[in-house]
C-alpha positions in Angstrom: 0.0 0.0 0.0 1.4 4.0 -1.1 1.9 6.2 1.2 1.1 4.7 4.7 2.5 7.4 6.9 0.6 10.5 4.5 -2.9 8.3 4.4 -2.7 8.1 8.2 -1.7 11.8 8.4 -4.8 12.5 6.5 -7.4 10.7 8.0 -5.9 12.2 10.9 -6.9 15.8 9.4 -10.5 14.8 8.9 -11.2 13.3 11.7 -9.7 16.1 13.5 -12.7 18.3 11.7 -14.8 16.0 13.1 -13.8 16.5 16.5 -13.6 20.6 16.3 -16.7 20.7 14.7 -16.0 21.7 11.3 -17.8 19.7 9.3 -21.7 17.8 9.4 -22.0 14.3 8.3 -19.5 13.6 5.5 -18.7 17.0 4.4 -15.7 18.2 4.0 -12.6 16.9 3.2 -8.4 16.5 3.7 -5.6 15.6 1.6 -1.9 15.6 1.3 1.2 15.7 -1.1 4.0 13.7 -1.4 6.4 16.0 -3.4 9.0 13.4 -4.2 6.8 11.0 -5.8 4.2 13.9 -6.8 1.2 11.9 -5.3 -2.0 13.0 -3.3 -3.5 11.4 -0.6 -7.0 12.5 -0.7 -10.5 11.2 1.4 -12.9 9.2 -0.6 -15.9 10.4 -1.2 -19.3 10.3 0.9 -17.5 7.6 3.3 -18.9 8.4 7.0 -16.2 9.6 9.0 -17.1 6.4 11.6 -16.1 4.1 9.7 -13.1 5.7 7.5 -9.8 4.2 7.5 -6.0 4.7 6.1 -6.0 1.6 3.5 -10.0 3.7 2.0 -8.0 7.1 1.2 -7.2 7.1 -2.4 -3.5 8.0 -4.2 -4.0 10.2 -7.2 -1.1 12.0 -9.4 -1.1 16.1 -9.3 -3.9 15.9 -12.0 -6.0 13.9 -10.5 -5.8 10.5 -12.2 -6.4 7.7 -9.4 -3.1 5.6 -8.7 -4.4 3.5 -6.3 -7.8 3.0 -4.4 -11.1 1.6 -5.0 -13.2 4.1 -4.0 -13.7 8.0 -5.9 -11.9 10.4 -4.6 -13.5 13.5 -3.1 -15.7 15.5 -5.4 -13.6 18.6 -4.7 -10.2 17.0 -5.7 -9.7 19.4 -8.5 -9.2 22.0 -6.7 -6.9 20.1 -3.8 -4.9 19.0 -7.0 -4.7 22.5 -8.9 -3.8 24.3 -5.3 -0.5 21.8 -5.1 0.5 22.9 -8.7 0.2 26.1 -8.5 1.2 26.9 -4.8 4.4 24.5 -4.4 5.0 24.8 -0.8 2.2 24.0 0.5 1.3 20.4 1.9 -1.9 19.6 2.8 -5.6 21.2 1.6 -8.6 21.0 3.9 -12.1 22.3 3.0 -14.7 22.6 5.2 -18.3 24.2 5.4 -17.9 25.7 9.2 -20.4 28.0 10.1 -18.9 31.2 10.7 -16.3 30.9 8.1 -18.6 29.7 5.3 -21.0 32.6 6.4 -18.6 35.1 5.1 -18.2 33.2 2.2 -21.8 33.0 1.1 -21.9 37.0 2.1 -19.0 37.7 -0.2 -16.6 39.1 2.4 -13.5 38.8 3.5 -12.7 38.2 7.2 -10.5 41.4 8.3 -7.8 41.0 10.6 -9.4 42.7 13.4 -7.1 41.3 17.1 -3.8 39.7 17.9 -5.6 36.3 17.3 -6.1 36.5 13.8 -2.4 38.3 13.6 -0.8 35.3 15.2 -2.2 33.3 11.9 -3.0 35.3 8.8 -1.2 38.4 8.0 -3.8 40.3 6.7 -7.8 39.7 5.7 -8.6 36.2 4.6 -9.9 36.9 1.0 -13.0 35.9 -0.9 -12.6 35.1 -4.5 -14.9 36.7 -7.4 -18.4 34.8 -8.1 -17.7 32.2 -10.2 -19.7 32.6 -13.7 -22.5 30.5 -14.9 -20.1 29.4 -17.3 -17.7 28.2 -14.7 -20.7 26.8 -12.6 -21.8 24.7 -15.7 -18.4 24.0 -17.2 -15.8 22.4 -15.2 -17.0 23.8 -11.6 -14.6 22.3 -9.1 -11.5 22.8 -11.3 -12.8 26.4 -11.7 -13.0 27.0 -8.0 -9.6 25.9 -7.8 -8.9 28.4 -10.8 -10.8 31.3 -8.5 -8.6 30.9 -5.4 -5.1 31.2 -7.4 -6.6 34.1 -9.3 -7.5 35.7 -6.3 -4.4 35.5 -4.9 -2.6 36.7 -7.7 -4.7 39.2 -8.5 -2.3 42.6 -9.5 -1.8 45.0 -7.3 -3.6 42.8 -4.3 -1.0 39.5 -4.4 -1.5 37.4 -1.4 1.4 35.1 -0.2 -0.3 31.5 0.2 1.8 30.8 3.4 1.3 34.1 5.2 -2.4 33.8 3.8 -3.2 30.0 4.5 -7.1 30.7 3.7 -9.2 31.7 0.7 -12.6 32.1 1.3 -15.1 31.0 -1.9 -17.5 33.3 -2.6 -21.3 31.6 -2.5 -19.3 28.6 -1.3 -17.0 27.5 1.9 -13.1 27.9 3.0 -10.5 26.1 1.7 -7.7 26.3 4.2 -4.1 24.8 3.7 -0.5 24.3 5.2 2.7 22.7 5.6 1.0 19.4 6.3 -2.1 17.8 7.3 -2.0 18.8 10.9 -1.1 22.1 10.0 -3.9 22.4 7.5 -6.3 21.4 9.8 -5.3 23.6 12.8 -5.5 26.5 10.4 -8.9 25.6 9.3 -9.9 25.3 13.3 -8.1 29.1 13.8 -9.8 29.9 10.9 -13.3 29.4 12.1 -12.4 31.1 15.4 -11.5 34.5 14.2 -14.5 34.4 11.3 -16.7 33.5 15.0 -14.7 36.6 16.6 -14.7 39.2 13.4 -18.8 38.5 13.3 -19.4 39.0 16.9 -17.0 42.3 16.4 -19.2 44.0 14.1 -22.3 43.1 16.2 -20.7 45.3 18.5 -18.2 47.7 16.9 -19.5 48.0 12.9 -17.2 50.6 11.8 -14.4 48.9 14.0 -10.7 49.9 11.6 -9.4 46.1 12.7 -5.7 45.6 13.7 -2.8 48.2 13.4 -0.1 47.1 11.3 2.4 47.3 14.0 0.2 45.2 15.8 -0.3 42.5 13.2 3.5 42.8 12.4 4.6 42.2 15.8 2.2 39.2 16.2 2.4 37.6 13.1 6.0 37.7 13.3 6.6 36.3 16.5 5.3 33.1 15.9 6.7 33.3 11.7 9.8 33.8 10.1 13.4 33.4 10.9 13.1 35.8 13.8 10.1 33.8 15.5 10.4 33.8 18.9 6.7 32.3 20.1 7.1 28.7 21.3 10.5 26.3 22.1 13.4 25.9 20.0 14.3 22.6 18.6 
C-alpha cells in the first residue's frame, strides 16, 4: 500500500474536523502531497467519518488521475490538485463548510484582521474570490474554483502570499484552508473558524471597527513566523 505514513496523516486531518466541529455528516474533506513522488492522498468520497480508514484514502497523481484506491476520490479533488500545482510549498488542503467561516463566504466578504488572534495566523484579511460565472458553474466547476482561489491571490496589485495567507474564502461557497501538512492544514482551518466567529461577533458590536494596526499585526504575526520567530521552544 502508497503512502502509509501520509494516508494516516490524512485521516488524521478529517477526523480532526470531526472533532472541532467543522464539518456535518460527511462533508468536508483533507488531503496531502508527497512532493518526491508527486502523489495526493486524498478522502474518498461520501465515506462516513465512523467508519473511515487509512487503507479507504485514495492515491491520485497532481492531476487527478487515481493511482491506487477503490473508492472515488473526493468531489472537490480538482481544486486540492490544482492548489499543489500552483502553490508548491504547500502540503496539505482542507475544506470545510464551518459555520462562521462559510457565512462570510456565502456574504462575499473577507474576514479582516481585526485582534492579535487573527495576527498570530493570517497576515492580513482572509480573502474571498470573485463569483464564479455561470459558465464556470456549468463547465468544469470544481476545477474552476480551484482556478478562482489562485486568481485571487494573484490578483495585481492585491497578491497574497499563500503561506502568510493560508485561507481563501469562496464566494457563494465555503473555505478552503491549507499548510505545511495535514495537521497544519487542519489547525489553520480550526483558527480559521475562530477568528470568522470573533470578526462577526466584532461587528455586532463595533461595525465601523478599523481592525488591527499594522504594528500590531507585524509584531504578532512575526513572533510566531519567520526566521526571527520567537513564540514557542526551540528545537
Amino acid at each position: 500500500m502508497l503512502l502509509q505514513r501520509l494516508r494516516e496523516e490524512v485521516l488524521e486531518a478529517n477526523l480532526e474536523l470531526v472533532r472541532r466541529g467543522l464539518v456535518l455528516y460527511t462533508f468536508g474533506n483533507a488531503s496531502g502531497v508527497d512532493r518526491e513522488q508527486g502523489l495526493v492522498v486524498i478522502k474518498p468520497s461520501g465515506v462516513d467519518y465512523d467508519v473511515l480508514r487509512p487503507e479507504q484514502m485514495v492515491i491520485t497523481d497532481l492531476h487527478g488521475n487515481v493511482v491506487e484506491g477503490e473508492l472515488r476520490p473526493s468531489s472537490d479533488l480538482d481544486t486540492h490538485t490544482l492548489l499543489y500545482r500552483e502553490f508548491p510549498a504547500i502540503g496539505a488542503v482542507v475544506h470545510t463548510h464551518s459555520e462562521y467561516a462559510t457565512s462570510f463566504a456565502q456574504a462575499g466578504l473577507p474576514i479582516p484582521a481585526y485582534g492579535t488572534t487573527h495576527a498570530d495566523y493570517f497576515y492580513g484579511p482572509v480573502p474571498v474570490t470573485a463569483p464564479l460565472s455561470d459558465d464556470a458553474i456549468s463547465g468544469n466547476y470544481v476545477h474552476e474554483t480551484g482556478l478562482a482561489i489562485v486568481s485571487r491571490f494573484r490578483q495585481p496589485g492585491r497578491e497574497v502570499d499563500p503561506l502568510a495567507i493560508p485561507a481563501c474564502l469562496v464566494a457563494g461557497h465555503a473555505p478552503f484552508v491549507w499548510g505545511k501538512h495535514a495537521h497544519d492544514a487542519a489547525h489553520n482551518a480550526v483558527v480559521l473558524e475562530a477568528v470568522a466567529r470573533m470578526a462577526y461577533r466584532t461587528v455586532l458590536l463595533q461595525a465601523n471597527c478599523a481592525g488591527v494596526s499594522q504594528a500590531l499585526l507585524d509584531r504578532h504575526y512575526f513572533r510566531k513566523h519567520g526566521a526571527t520567530a520567537t513564540y514557542g521552544q526551540s528545537t
